[in-house]
C-alpha positions in Angstrom: 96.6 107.9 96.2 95.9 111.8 96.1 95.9 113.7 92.5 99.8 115.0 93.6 102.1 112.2 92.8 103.9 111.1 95.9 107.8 111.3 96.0 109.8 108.1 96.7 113.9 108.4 97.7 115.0 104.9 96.9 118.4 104.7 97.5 120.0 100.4 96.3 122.8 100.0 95.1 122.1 96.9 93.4 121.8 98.8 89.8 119.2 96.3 88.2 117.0 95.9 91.1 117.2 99.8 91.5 115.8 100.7 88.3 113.6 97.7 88.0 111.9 98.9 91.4 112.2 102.6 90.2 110.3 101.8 87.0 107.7 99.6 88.9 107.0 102.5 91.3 106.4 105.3 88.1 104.3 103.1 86.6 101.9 102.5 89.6 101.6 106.4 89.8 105.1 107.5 92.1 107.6 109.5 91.3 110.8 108.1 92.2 114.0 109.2 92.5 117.1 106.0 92.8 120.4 107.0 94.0 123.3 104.4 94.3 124.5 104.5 97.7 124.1 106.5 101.3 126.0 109.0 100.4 124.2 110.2 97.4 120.8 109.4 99.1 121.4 111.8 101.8 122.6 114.8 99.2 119.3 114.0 97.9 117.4 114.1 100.7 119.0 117.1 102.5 117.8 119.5 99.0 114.6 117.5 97.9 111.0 117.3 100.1 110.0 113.4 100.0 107.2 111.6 101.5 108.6 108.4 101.5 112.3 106.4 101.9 113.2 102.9 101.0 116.8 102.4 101.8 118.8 99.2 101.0 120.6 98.5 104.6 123.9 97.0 102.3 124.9 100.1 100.6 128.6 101.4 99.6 129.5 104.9 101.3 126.8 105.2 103.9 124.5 102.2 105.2 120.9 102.6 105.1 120.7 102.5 109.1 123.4 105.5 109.3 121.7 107.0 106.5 118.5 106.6 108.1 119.3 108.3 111.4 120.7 111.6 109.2 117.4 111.5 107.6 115.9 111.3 111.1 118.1 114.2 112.4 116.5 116.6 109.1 113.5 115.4 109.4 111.7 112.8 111.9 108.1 112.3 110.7 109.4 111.3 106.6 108.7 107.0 106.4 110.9 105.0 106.2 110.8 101.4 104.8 114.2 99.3 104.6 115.1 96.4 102.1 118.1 94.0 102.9 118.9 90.9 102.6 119.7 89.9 106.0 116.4 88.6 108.6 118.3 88.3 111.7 116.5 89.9 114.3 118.9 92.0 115.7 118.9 94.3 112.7 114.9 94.4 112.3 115.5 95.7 116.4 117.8 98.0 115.0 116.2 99.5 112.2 112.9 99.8 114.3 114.7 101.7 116.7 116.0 104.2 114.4 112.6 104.6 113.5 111.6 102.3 110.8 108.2 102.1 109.3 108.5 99.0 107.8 111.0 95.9 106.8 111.2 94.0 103.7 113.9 91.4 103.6 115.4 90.0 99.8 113.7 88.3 97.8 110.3 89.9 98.0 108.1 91.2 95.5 107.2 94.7 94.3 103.3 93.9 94.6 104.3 93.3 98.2 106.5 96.2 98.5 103.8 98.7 97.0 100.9 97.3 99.6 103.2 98.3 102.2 103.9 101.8 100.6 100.4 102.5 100.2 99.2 101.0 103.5 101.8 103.5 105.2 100.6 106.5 103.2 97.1 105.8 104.1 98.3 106.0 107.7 100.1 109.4 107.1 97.2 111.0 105.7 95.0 109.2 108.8 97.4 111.7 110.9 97.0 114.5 108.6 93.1 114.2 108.9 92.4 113.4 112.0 91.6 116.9 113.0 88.2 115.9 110.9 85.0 115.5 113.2 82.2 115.3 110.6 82.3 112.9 107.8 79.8 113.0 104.9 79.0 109.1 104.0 76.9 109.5 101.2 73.4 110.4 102.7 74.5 109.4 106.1 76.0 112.2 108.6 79.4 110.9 110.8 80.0 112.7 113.6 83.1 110.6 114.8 83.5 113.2 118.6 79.9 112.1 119.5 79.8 109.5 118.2 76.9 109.7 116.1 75.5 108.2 112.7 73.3 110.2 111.4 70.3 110.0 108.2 67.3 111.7 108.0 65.7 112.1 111.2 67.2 108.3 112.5 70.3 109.5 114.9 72.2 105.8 116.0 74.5 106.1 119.2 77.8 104.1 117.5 80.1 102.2 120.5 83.6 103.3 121.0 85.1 100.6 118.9 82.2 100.9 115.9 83.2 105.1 116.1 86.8 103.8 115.9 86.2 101.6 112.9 84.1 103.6 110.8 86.5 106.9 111.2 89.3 104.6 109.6 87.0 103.8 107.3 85.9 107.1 106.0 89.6 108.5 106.2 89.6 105.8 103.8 86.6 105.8 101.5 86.8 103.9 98.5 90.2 103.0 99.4 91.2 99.5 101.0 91.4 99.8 104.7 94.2 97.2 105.3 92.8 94.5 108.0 96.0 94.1 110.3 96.6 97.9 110.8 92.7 98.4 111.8 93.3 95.7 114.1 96.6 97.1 115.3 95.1 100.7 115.3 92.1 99.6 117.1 92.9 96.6 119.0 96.8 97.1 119.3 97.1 93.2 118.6 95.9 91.4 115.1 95.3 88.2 116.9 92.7 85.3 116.0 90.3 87.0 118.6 90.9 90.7 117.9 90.7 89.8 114.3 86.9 87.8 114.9 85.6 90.5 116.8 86.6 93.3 114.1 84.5 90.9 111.9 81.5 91.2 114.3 81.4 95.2 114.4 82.0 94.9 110.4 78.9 93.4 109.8 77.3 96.1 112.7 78.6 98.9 110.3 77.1 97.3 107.9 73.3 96.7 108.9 73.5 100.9 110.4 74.4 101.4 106.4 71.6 99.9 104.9 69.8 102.6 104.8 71.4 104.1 101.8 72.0 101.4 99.1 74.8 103.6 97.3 77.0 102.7 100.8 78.5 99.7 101.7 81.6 98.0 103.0 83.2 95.3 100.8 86.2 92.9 101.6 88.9 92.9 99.6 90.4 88.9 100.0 93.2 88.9 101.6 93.5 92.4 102.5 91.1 94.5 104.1 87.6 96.4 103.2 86.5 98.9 101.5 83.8 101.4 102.5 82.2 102.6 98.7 80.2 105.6 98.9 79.1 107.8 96.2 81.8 111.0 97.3 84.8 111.5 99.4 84.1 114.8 100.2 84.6 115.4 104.4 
């Protein structure tokens, strides 16, 4: 997470689950804001700058899909991540096409629902930096245009899919890179295959970061890796 607290519109009108999931989210670092039903969410989106939405589809007032596509109309880059309790798969069709970022169906649990809220902010600020050509890995130099690993006087030409990896990496640093949207990033599909081969170049990054012991990738069981460096600065 960055140093300015990122700003949640959760909008359930379950009035327990609300404040239990609003209280969850403060104390993990968001700030969150919980309104009742569509109608209210909207008023609260339409005057207040969020970077994030979790809208209950089975609200009073306003539905989360018809309140999603208002959101959508003000603003259409905002994520949006619905909750209901229903799994049939024409409304996960239909709240992909409105422009979902993610789906969580009842019962699930909040540690569940904050990896998916922090694996989608790691994408938006991916996007927001992906202007960045030159990374600064501890003593190593990352030009990720050319391609090129650089330390000392020892310049390594990186494949395409190593450059790929280690750029998601670094937008990363010290922060988990989750494993099935490097795969889907990389390899569009985070199948068996796909998934060994990401393995292989992972333990390629690895070797070319030898050469500074304060670098190194770790895996984080059952989520992802984690490239530790000394800095984050780019």
């Amino acid at each position: 997470m960055t140093d300015e607290k990122v700003k949640i519109l959760l909008c359930e009108d379950d009035e327990n689950l609300g404040m239990l999931l609003r209280e969850y989210l403060q104390t993990k670092g968001y700030d969150c804001d919980l309104q009742p039903d569509g109608e209210a969410g909207y008023r609260a989106f339409a005057k207040t700058k969020y970077d994030l939405c979790i809208l209950d589809v089975m609200m009073p007032k306003k539905d989360g899909f018809t309140l999603a596509a208002d959101i959508r109309s003000i603003n259409t880059e905002v994520p949006i991540v619905f909750l209901t309790a229903k799994s049939m798969k024409e409304d996960i069709l239909q709240g992909f096409k409105i422009g979902a970022d993610d789906y969580l169906s009842k019962p699930f649990s909040m540690e569940e629902l904050l990896y998916r809220i922090e694996s989608i902010m790691r994408r938006v600020r991916g996007k927001r930096t992906k202007d960045i050509i030159i990374y600064h890995i501890g003593d190593f130099v990352f030009d990720s245009q050319k391609q090129l690993l650089t330390i000392g006087d020892k310049v390594t030409k990186l494949t395409t899919k190593e450059s790929e990896l280690l750029t998601l990496l670094a937008i990363n640093a010290n922060n988990i890179l989750e494993r099935n949207f490097a795969l889907k990033t990389i390899w569009v599909d985070d199948n068996y295959f796909n998934a060994r081969s990401m393995d292989v170049y992972i333990t390629k990054l690895r070797k070319l970061l030898k050469d500074d012991p304060n670098v190194g990738i770790i895996n984080i069981h059952g989520k992802g890796y984690k490239l530790i460096m000394p800095n984050t600065e780019v």
